[in-house]
Backbone bond lengths (Angstrom), bond angles and torsions (degrees), N, CA, C in turn:
res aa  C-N    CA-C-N  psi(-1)  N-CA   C-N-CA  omega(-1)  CA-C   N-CA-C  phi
1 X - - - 1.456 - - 1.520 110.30 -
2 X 1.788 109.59 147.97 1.635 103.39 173.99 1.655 114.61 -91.84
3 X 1.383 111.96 150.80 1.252 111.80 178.54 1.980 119.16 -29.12
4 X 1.273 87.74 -40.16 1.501 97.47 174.16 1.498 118.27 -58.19
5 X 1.348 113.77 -26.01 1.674 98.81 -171.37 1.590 86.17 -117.63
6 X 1.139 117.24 -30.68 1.563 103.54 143.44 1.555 117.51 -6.69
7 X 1.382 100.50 -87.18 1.243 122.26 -168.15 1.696 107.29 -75.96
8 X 1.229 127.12 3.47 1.491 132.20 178.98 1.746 108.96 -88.43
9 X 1.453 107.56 -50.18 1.278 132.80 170.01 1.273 116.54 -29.01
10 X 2.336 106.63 -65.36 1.254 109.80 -174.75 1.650 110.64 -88.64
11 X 1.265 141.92 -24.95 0.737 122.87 157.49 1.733 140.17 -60.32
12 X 1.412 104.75 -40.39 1.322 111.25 -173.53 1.605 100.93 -93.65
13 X 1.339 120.22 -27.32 1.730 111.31 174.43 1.176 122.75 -87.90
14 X 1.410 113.09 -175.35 1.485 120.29 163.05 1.156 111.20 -170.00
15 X 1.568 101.58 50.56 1.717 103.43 160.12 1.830 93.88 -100.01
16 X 1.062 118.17 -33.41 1.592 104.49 -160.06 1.441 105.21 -84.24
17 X 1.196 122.55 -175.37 2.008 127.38 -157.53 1.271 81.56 -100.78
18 X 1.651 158.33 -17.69 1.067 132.65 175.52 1.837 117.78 -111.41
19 X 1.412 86.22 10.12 1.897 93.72 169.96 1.780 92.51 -89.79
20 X 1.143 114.22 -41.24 1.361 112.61 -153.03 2.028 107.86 -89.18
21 X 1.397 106.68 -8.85 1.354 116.33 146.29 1.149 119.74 -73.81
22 X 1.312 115.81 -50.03 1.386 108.34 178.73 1.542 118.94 -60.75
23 X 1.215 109.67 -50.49 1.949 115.35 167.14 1.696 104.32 -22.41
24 X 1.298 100.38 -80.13 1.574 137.28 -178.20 1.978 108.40 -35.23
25 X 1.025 100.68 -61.65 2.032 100.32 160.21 1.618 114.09 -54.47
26 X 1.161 105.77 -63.61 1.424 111.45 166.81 1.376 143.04 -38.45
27 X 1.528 92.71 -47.63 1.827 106.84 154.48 1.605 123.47 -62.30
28 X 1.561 109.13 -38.75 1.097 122.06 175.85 1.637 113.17 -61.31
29 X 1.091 113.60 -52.71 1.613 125.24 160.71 1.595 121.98 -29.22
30 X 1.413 95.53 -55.51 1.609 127.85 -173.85 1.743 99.20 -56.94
31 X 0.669 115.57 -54.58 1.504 127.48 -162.65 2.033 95.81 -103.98
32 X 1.210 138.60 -35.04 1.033 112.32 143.39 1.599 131.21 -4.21
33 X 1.821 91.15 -94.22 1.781 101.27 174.29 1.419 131.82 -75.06
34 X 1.164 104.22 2.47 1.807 108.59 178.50 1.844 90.84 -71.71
35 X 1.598 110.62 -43.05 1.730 134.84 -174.79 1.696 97.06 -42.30
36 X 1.478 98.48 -64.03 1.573 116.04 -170.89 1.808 111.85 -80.74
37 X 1.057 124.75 -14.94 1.875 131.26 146.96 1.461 97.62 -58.42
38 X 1.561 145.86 -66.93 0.825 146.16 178.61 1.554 144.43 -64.58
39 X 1.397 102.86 -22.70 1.318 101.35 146.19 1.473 138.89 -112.08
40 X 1.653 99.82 19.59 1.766 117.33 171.78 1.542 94.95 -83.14
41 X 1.422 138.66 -27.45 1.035 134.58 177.25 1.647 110.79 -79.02
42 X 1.353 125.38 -3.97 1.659 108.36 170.85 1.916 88.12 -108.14
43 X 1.954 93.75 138.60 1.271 94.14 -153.70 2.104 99.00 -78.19
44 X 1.535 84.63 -26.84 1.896 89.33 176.47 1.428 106.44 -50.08
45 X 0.833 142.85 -58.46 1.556 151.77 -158.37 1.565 114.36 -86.55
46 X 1.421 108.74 -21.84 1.801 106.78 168.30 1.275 103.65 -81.22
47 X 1.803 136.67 -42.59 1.088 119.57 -169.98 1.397 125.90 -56.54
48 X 1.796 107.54 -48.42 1.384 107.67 162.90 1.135 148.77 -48.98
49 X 1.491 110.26 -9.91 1.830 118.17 -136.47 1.992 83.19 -157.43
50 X 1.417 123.61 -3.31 1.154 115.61 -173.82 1.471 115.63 -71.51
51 X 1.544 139.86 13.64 0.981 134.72 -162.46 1.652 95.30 -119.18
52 X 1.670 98.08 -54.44 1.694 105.66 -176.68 1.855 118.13 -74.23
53 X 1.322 93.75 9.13 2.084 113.91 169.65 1.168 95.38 -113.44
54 X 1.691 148.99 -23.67 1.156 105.57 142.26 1.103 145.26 -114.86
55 X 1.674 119.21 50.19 1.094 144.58 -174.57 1.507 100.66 -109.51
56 X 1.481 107.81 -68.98 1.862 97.03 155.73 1.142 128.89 -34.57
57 X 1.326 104.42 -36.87 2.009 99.82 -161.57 1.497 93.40 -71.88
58 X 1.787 125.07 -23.45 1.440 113.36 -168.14 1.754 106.88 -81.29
59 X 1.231 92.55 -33.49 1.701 80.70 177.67 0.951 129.55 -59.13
60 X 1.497 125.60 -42.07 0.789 149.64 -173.21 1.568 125.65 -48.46
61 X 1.496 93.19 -59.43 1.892 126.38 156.20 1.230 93.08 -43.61
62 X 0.951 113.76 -80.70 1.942 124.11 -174.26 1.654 118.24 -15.93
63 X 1.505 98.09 -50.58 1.416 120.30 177.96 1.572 113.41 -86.73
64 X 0.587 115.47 -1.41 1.689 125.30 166.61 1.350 113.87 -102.23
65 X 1.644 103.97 -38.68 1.820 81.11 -167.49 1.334 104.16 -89.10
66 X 1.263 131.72 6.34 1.390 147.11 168.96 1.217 116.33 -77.26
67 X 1.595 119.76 -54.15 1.671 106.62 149.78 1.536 123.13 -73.61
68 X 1.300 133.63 1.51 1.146 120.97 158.70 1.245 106.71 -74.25
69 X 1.329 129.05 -45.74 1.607 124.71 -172.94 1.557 105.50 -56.22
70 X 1.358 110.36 -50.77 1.340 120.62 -160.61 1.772 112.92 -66.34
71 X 1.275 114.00 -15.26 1.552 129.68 179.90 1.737 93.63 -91.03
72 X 0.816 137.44 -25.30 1.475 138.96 -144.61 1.917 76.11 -99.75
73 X 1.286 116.90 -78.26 1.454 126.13 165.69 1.240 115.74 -12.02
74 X 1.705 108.93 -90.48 1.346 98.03 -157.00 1.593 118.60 -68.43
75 X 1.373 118.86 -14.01 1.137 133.32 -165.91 1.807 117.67 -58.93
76 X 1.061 121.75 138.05 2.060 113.84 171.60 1.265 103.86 -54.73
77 X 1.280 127.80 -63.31 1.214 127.14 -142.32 2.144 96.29 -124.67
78 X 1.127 70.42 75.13 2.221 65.34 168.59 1.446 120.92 -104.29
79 X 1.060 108.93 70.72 1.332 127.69 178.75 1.729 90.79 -147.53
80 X 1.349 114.95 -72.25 1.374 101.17 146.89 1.135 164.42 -38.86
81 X 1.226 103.09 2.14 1.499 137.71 170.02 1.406 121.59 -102.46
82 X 1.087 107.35 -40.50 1.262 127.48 -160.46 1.830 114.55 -77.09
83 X 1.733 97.37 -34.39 1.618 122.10 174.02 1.291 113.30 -97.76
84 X 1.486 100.04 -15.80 1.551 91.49 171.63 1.498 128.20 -54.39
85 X 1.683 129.87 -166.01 1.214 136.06 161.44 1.895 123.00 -36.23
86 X 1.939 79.63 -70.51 1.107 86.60 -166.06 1.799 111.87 -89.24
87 X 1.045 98.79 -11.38 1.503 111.63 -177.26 1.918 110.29 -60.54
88 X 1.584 116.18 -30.99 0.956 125.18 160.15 1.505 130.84 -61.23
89 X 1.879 94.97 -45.47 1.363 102.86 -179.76 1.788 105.03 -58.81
90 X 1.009 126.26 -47.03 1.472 131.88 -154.22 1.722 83.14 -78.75
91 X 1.060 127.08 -47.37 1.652 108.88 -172.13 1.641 95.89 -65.06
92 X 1.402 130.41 -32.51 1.401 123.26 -171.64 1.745 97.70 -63.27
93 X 1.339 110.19 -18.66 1.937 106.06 -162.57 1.531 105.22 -87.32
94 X 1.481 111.83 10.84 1.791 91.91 -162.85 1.680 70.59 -141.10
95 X 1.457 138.91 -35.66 1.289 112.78 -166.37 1.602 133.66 -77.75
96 X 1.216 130.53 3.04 1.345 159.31 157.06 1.360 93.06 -34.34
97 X 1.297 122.03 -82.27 1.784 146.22 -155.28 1.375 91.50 -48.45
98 X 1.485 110.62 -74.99 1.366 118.43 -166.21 1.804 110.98 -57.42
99 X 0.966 107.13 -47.77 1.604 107.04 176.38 1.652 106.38 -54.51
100 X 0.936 101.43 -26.64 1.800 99.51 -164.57 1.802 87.48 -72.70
101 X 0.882 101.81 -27.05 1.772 96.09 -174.82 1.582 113.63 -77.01
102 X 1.120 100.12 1.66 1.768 95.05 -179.24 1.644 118.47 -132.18
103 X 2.109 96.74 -32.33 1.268 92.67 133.78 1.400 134.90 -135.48
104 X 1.335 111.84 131.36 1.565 126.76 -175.99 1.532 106.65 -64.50
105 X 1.250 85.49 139.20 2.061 86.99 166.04 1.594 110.78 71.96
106 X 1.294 108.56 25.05 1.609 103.49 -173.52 1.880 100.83 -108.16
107 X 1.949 117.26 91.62 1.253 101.04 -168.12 1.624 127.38 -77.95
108 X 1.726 111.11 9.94 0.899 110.24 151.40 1.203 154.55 -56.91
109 X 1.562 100.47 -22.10 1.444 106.26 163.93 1.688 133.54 -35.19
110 X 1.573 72.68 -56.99 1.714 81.32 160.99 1.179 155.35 -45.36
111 X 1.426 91.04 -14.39 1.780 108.60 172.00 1.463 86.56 -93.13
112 X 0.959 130.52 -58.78 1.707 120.06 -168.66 1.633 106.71 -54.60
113 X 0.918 125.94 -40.79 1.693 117.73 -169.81 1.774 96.80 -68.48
114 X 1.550 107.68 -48.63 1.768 91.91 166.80 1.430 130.72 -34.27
115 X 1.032 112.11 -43.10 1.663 129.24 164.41 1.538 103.68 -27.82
116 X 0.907 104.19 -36.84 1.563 106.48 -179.54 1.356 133.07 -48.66
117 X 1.656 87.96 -31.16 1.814 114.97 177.15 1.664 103.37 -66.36
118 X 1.420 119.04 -18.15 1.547 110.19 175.68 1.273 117.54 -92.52
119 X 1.247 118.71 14.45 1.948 127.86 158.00 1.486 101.09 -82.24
120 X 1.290 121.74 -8.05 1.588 95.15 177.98 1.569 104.28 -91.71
121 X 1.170 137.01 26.09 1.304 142.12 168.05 1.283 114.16 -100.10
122 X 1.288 108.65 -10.78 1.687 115.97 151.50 1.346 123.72 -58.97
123 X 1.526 118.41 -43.33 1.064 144.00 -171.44 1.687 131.13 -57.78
124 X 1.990 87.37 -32.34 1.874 106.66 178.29 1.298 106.32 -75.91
125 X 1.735 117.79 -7.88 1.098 114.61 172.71 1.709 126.16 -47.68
126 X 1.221 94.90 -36.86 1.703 109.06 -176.87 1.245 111.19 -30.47
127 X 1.381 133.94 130.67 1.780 115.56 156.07 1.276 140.61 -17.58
128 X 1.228 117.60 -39.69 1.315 121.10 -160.40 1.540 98.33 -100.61
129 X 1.266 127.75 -1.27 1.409 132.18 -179.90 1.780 87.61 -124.72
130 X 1.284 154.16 34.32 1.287 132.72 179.54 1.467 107.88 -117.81
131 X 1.412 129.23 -32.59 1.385 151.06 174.88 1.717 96.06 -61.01
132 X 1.239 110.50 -69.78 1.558 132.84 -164.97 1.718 89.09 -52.30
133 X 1.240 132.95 -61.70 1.540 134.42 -135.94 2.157 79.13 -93.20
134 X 0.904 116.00 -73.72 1.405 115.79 162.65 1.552 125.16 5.48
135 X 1.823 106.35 -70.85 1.088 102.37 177.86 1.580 111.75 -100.08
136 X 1.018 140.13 27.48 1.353 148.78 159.05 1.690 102.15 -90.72
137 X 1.296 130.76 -36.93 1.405 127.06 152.24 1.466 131.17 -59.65
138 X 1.067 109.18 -41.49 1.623 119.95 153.14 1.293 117.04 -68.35
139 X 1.016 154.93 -53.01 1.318 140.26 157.53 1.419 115.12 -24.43
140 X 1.638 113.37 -57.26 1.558 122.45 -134.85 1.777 74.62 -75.99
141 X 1.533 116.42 -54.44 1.685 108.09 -179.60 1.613 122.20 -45.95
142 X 0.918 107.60 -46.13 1.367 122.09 167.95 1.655 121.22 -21.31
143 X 2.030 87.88 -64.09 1.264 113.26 -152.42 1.751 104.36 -87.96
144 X 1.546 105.06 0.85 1.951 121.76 -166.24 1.288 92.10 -29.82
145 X 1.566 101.67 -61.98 2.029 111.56 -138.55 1.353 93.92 -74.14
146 X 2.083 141.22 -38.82 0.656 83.09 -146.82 2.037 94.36 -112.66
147 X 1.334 93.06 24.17 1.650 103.99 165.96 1.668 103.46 -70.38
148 X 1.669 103.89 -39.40 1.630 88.00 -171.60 1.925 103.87 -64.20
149 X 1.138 106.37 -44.71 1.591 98.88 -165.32 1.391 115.74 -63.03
150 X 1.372 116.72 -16.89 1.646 129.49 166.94 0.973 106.42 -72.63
151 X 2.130 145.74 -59.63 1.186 145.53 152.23 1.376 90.29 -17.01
152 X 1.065 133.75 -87.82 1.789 130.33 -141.13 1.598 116.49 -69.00
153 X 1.439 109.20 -22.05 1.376 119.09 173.17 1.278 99.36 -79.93
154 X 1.285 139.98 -35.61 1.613 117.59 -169.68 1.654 102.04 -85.50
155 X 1.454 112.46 -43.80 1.493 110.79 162.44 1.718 135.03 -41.49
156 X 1.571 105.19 -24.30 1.511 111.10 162.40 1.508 99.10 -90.22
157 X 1.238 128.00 -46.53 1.742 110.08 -173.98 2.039 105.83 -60.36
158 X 0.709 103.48 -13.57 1.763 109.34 -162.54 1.904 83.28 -73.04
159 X 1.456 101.46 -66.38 1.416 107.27 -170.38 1.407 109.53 -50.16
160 X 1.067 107.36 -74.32 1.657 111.32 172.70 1.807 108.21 -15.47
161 X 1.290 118.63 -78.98 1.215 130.05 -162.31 1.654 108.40 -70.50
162 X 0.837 100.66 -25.77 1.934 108.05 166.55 1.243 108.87 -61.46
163 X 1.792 121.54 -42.84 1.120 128.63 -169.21 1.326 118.96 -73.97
164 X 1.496 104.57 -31.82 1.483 132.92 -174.39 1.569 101.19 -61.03
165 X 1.481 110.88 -66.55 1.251 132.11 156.78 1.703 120.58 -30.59
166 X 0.613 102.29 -98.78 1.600 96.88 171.85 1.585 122.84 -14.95
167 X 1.235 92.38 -40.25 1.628 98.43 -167.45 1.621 113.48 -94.08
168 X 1.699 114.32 -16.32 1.156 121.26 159.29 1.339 133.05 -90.17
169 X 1.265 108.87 -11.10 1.354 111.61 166.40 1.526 118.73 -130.18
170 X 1.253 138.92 -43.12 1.023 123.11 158.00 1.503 117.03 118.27
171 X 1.347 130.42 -176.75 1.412 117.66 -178.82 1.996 102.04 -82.75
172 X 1.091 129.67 -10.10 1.050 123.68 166.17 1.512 136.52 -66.27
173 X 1.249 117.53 3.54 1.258 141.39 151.44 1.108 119.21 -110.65
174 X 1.681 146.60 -0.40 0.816 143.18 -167.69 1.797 116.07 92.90
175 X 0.950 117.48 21.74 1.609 111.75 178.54 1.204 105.74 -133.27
176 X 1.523 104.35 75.11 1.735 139.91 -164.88 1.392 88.66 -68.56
177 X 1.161 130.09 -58.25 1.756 137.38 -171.10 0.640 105.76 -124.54
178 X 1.828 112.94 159.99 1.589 136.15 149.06 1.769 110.21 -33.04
179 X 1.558 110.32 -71.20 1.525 101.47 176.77 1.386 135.53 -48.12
180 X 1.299 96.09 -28.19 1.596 96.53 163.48 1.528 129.21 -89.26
181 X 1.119 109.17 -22.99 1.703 112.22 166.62 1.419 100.66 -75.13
182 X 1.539 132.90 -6.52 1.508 132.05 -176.51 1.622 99.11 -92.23
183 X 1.529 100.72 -27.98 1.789 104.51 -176.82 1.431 83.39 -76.01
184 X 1.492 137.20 -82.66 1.717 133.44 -163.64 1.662 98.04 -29.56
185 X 1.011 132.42 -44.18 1.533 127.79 -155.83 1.611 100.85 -72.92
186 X 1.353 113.92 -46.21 1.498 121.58 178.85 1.787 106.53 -42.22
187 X 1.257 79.89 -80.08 1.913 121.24 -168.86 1.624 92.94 -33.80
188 X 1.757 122.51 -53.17 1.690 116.26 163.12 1.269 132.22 -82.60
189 X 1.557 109.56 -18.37 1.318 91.60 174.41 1.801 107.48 -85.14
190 X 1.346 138.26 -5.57 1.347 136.61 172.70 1.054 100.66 -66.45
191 X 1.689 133.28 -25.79 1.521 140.56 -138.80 1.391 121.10 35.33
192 X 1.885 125.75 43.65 0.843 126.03 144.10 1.346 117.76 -68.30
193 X 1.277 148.76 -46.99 1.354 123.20 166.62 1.654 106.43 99.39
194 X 1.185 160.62 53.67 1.178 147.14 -161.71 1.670 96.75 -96.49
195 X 1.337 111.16 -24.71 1.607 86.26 -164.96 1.436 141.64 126.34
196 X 1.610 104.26 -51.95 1.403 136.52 -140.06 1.475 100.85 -94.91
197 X 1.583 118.13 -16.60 1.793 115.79 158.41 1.628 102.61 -148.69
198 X 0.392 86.80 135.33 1.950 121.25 -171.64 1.289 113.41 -94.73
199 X 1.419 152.31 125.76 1.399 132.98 134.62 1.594 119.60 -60.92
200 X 1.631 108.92 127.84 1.313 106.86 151.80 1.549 154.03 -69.69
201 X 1.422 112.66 -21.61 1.048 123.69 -142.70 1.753 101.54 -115.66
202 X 1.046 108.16 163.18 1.847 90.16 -176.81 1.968 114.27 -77.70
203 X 1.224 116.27 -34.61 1.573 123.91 177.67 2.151 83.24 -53.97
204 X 1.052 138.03 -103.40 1.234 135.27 137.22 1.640 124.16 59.04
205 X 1.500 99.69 -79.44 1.529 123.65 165.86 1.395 111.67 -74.80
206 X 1.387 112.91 -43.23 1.505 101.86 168.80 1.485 133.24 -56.74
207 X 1.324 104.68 -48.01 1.772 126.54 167.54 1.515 96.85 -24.78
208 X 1.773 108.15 -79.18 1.601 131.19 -162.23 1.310 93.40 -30.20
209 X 1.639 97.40 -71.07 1.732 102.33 -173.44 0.994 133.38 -26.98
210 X 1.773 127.36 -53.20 0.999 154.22 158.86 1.556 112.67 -37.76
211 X 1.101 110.77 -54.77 1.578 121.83 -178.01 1.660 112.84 -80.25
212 X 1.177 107.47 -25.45 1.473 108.92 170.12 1.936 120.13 -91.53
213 X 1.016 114.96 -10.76 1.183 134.26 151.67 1.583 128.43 -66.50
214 X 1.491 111.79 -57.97 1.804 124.43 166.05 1.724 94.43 -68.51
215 X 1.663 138.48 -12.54 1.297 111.88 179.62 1.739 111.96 -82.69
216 X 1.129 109.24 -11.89 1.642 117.68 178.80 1.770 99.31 -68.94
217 X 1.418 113.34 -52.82 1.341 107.62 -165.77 1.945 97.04 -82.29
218 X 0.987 132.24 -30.33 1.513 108.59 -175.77 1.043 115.17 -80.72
219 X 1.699 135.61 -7.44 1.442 141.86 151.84 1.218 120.08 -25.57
220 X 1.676 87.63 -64.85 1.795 104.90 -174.05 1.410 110.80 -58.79
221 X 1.206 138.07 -27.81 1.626 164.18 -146.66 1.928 82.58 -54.53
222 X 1.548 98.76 -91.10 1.138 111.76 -150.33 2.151 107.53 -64.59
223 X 0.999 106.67 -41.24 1.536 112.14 166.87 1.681 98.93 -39.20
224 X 1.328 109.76 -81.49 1.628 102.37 -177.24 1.451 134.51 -35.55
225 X 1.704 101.34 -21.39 1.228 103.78 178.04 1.319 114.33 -87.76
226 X 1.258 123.76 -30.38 1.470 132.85 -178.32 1.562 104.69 -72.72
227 X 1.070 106.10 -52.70 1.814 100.02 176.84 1.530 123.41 -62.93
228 X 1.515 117.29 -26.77 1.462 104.57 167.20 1.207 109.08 -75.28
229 X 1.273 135.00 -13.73 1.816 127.33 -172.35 1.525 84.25 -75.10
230 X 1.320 126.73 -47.82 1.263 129.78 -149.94 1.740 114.71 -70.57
231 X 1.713 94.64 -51.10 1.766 87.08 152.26 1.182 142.80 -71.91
232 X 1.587 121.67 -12.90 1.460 121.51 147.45 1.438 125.16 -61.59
233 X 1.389 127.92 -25.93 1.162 110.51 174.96 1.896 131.09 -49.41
234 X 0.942 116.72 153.66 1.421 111.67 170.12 1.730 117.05 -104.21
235 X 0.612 112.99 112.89 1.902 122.43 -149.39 2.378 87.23 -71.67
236 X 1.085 108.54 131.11 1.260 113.52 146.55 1.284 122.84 -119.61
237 X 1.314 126.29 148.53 1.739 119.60 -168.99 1.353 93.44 -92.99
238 X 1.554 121.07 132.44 0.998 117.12 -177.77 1.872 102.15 -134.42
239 X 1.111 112.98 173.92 1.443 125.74 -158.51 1.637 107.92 -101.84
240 X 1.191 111.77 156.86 1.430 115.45 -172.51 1.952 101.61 -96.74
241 X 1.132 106.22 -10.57 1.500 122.91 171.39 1.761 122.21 -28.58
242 X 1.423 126.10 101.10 1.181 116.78 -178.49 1.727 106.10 -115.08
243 X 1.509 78.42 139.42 1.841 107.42 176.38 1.691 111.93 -44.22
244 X 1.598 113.79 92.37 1.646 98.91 164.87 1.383 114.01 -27.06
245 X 1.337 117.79 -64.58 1.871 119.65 -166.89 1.611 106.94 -59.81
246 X 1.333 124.93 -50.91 1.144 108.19 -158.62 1.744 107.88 -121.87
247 X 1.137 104.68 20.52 1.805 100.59 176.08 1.603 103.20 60.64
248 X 1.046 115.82 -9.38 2.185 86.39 -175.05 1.419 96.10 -93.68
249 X 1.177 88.11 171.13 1.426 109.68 172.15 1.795 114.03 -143.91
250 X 1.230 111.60 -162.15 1.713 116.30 -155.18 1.673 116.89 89.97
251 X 1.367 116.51 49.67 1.601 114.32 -175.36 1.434 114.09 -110.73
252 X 1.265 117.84 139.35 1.350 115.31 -168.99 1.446 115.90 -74.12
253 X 1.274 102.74 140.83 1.397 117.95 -173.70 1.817 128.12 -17.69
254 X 1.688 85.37 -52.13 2.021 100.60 170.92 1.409 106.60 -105.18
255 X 1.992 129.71 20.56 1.513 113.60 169.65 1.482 98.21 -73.62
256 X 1.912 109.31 140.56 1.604 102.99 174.27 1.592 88.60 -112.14
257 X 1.763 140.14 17.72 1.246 147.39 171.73 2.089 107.23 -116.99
258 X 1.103 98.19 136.31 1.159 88.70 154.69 1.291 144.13 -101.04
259 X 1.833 127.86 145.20 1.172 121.03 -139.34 1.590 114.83 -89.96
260 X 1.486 99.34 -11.00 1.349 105.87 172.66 1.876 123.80 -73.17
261 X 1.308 100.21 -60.69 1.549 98.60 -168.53 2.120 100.03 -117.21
262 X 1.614 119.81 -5.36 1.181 116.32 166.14 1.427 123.75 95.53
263 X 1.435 110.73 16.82 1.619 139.13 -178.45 1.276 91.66 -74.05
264 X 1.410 96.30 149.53 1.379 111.34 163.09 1.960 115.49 -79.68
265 X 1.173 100.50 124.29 1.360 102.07 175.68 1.742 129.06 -72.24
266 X 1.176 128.64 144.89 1.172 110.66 170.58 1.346 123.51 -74.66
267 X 1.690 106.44 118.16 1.395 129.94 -163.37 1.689 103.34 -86.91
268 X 1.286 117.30 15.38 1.586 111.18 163.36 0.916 103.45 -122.11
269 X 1.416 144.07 23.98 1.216 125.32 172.00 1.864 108.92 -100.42
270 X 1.494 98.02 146.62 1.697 108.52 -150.71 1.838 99.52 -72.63
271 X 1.401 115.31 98.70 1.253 116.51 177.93 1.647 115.80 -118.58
């Protein structure tokens, strides 16, 4: 192998012991500055500590825009990289720093350096998270049609009972409208509970009851559905391995082609 796919392997994989170090620093990084976003916002703790947060925050940058460069490099297609998903996220992880240098006082940044928290979705790449995250995506497709027809059944009971509502109690308790006796219907049948309108009346209290009772069983609804897709699946072990040509990944353990666009895969990488 050339240094280049060398270096393609550990950065972009994580089947081999030095992709999966590298992941592992990186994560550590990741969660570093999400630490230091979060405590630049308590003002006691930035004044003291405001010099050595931004002394971290530079290294840190430092080490990012070095694997951003370095992905841009070893990569076939970095232009394709670059527009991709994550190719954005990682330019979102290093451009904060530099902007702060041109503009001062801008506390939005701060929402952008959070962004940062979406590099740890690099991370499920690992083996031992690739099977697991895999078939929880297959399921959830699986499970579209019949989550949508469950969505739409609780969305007609919501209306219904809003309507019910409304009409039994009235704006004198607070159930000024249909949409808002449709918000009370939500808020109990989730069994969040906030509080904030009440029925008075006993027809009223009974309803709630009713609706707070059917919210235990439509909870369970959608879980059950996702877990039987999930025990039907038939599990293949598949590789964290991504396509020089086309960036995807999901390839089975012994594909030496990839299944998307038909590249040859790199056949030394430790799978």
């Amino acid at each position: 192998m050339t240094l280049k796919e060398k270096l393609h392997d550990i950065v972009f994989e994580a089947d081999t012991r030095e992709g999966k170090i590298f992941d592992v620093v990186i994560l550590i990084l990741i969660l570093l500055s999400i630490l230091l976003v979060m405590l630049e916002s308590v003002k006691e703790i930035e004044i003291h500590f405001d010099r050595l947060f931004y002394f971290l925050e530079w290294i840190i940058t430092i080490v990012f825009t070095i694997e951003y460069i370095l992905r841009i490099i070893i990569t076939r297609r970095p232009i394709k990289y670059i527009f991709s998903f994550y190719g954005i996220i990682d330019l979102l992880a290093v451009a904060p720093t530099y902007m702060g240098l041109i503009l001062s006082g801008v506390g939005g940044l701060v929402v952008i350096r959070a962004m940062r928290l979406l590099r740890v979705f690099r991370i499920f790449k690992l083996t031992r998270y690739t099977n697991e995250a895999r078939n929880i995506m297959l399921a959830l497709r699986a499970s579209k049609a019949k989550l949508l027809v469950f969505l739409f059944s609780v969305l007609t009971i919501v209306t219904i009972i809003g309507t019910l509502m409304y009409l039994i109690e009235g704006s004198s308790s607070g159930f000024t409208s249909i949409p808002r006796s449709m918000y009370w219907a939500i808020v109990t049948l989730t069994t969040v509970g906030y509080g904030d309108i009440a029925p008075q009346t006993a027809f009223g209290q009974l309803l709630s009851s009713f609706v707070m009772i059917l919210g235990y069983a439509i909870i369970a609804v959608p879980t059950g559905i996702v877990s039987v897709e999930i025990s039907r699946l038939k599990k293949h072990q598949i590789t964290t391995q991504i396509c020089p040509e086309c960036m995807k990944e999901g390839h089975d353990s012994d594909a030496s082609h990839c299944k998307f666009c038909g590249s040859v895969l790199n056949e030394e990488s430790d799978v």
